[in-house]
C-alpha positions in Angstrom: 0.0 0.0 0.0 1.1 3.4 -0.5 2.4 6.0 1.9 -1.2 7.1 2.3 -2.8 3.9 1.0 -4.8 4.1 4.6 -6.6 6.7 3.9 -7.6 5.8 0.5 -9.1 2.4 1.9 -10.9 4.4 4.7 -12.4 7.3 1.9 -13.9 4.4 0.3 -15.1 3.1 3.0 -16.8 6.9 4.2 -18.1 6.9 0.4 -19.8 3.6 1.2 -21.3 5.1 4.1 -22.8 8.1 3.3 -24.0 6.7 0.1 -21.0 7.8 -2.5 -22.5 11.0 -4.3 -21.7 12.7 -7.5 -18.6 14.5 -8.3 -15.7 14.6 -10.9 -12.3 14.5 -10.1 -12.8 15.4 -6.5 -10.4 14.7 -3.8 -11.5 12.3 -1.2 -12.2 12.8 2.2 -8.8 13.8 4.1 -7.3 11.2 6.6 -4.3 11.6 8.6 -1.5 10.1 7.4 -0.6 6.2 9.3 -4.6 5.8 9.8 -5.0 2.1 10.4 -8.2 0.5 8.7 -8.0 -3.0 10.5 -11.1 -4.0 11.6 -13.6 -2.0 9.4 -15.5 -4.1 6.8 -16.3 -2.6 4.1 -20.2 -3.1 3.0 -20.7 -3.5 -0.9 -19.2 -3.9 -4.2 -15.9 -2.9 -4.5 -12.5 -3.3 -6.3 -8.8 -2.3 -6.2 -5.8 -2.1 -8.8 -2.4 -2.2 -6.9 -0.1 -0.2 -9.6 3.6 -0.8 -10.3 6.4 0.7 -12.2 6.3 0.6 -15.8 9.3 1.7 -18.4 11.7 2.6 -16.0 9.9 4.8 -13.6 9.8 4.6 -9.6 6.1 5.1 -9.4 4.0 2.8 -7.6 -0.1 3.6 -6.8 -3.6 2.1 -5.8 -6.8 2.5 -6.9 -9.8 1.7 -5.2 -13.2 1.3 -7.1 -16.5 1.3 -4.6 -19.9 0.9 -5.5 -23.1 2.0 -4.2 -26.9 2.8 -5.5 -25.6 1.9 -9.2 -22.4 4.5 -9.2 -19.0 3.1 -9.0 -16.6 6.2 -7.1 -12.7 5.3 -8.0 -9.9 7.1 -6.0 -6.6 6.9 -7.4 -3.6 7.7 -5.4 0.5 7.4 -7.1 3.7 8.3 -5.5 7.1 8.8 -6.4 5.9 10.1 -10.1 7.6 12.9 -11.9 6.4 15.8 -11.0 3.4 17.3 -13.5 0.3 16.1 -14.8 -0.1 12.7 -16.0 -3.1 11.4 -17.9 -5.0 8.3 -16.2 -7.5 5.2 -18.3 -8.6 2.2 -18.3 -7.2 -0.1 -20.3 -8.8 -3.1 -22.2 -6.4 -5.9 -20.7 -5.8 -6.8 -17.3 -2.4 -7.7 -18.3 0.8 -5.9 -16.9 3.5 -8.5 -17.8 5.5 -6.7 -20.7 8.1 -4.2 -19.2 6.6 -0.8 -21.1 2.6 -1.5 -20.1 1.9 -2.4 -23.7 0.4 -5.6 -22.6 -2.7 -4.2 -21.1 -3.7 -3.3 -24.9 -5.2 0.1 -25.9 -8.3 2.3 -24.0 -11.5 0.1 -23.1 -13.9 1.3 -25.0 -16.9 -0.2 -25.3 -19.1 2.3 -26.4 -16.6 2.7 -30.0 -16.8 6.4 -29.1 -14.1 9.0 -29.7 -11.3 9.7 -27.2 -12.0 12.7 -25.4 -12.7 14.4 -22.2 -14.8 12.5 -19.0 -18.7 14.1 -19.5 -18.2 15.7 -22.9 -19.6 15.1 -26.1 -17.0 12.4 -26.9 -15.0 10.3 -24.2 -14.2 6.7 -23.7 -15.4 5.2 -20.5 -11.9 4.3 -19.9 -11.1 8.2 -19.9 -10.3 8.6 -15.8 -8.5 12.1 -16.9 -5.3 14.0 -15.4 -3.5 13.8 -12.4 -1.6 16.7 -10.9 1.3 15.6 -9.2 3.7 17.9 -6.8 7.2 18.3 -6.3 7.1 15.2 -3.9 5.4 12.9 -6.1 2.3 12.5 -5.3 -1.1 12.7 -6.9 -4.6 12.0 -6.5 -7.9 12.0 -8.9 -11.3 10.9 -7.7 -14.6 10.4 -9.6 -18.1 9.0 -10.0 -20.1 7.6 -12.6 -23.1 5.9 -13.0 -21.4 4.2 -16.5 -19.7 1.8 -15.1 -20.6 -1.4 -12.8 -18.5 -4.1 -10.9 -18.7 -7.7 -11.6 -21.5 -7.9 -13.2 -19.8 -9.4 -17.0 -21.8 -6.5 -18.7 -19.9 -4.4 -21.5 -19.5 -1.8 -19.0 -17.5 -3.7 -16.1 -14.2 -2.7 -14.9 -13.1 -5.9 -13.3 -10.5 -7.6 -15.2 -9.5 -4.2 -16.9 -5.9 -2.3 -16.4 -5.2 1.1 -15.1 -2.1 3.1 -17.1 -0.8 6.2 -15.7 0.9 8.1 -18.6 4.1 9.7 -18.5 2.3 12.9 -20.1 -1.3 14.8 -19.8 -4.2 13.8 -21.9 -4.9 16.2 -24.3 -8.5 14.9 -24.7 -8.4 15.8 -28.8 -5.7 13.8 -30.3 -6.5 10.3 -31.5 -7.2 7.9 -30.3 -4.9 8.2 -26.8 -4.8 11.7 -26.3 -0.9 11.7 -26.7 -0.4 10.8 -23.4 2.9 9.5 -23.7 4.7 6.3 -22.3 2.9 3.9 -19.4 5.1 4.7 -16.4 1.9 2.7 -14.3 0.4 -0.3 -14.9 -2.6 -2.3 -12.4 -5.1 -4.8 -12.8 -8.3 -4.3 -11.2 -9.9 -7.4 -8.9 -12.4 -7.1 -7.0 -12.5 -8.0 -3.6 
């Protein structure tokens, strides 16, 4: 788990409780760092994608995927990324074996829509969007959609999918990726 991996276990387990509302790219609820999150059970559907290192970076992340009253609310958390913004999707494979994150294929996309920008006229639902990172290498990004479910073996599942964090930002116009670069992160989400 990451540095603050605690806390992102304990915001999903607040956005189970009090019902996960709507919301892009939100941060989650703040927890003091060290927070232990032994001994709660988390009620529901949920998922997580431990993400490693990919084309020689350092990074390292988790995502957590939690659903409740048909949304699913991911939180994504990285550390020791470079510094600036870094684009975020789902991708169509959960398969992070080759060394450059080509193996999890390209964007899911189910819908055959353009790539674009989350909520605009032309997105795939793999789109997460960008992550600001600081000088200390972290970064967060946290939405909710109603677009997407967990476990369920519908078109629109995340389980069994990767996550890629992108050496660059998304430019949400350029085809079909959004020139977001290299894959510095590569995870598999699994429900739990």
């Amino acid at each position: 788990m990451t540095r603050r991996g605690s806390w992102i276990l304990a915001a999903a387990v607040l956005l189970l409780l009090a019902g996960c509302g709507g919301g892009t790219e939100e941060p989650g609820p703040e927890v003091p760092e060290g927070t232990e999150t032994e001994g709660f059970t988390i009620e529901g559907n949920f998922a997580e994608a431990m993400i490693e290192a990919k084309s020689g970076s350092e990074m390292s992340g988790m995502a957590i995927f939690a659903e409740t009253d048909g949304n699913v609310t991911v939180t994504l958390e990285i550390e020791k990324a470079p510094p600036g913004t870094h684009a975020a999707h789902l991708h169509e494979f959960g398969d992070c074996s080759s060394d450059d994150g080509k193996s999890a294929g390209g964007h899911w996309n189910p819908t055959t829509d353009d790539h674009g920008k989350w909520g605009e006229e032309h997105f795939h639902l793999g789109d997460l969007g960008n992550i600001e990172v600081g000088e200390d290498g972290y970064g967060a990004l946290t939405m909710s959609t109603d677009m997407w479910s967990l476990g369920t073996g519908d078109d629109n599942d995340i389980v069994g999918l990767g996550i890629i964090v992108h050496a660059s930002a998304d430019d949400f116009t350029t085809q079909p990726t959004g020139a977001a670069g290299g894959r510095i992160g590569c995870g598999v989400v699994v429900k739990k």
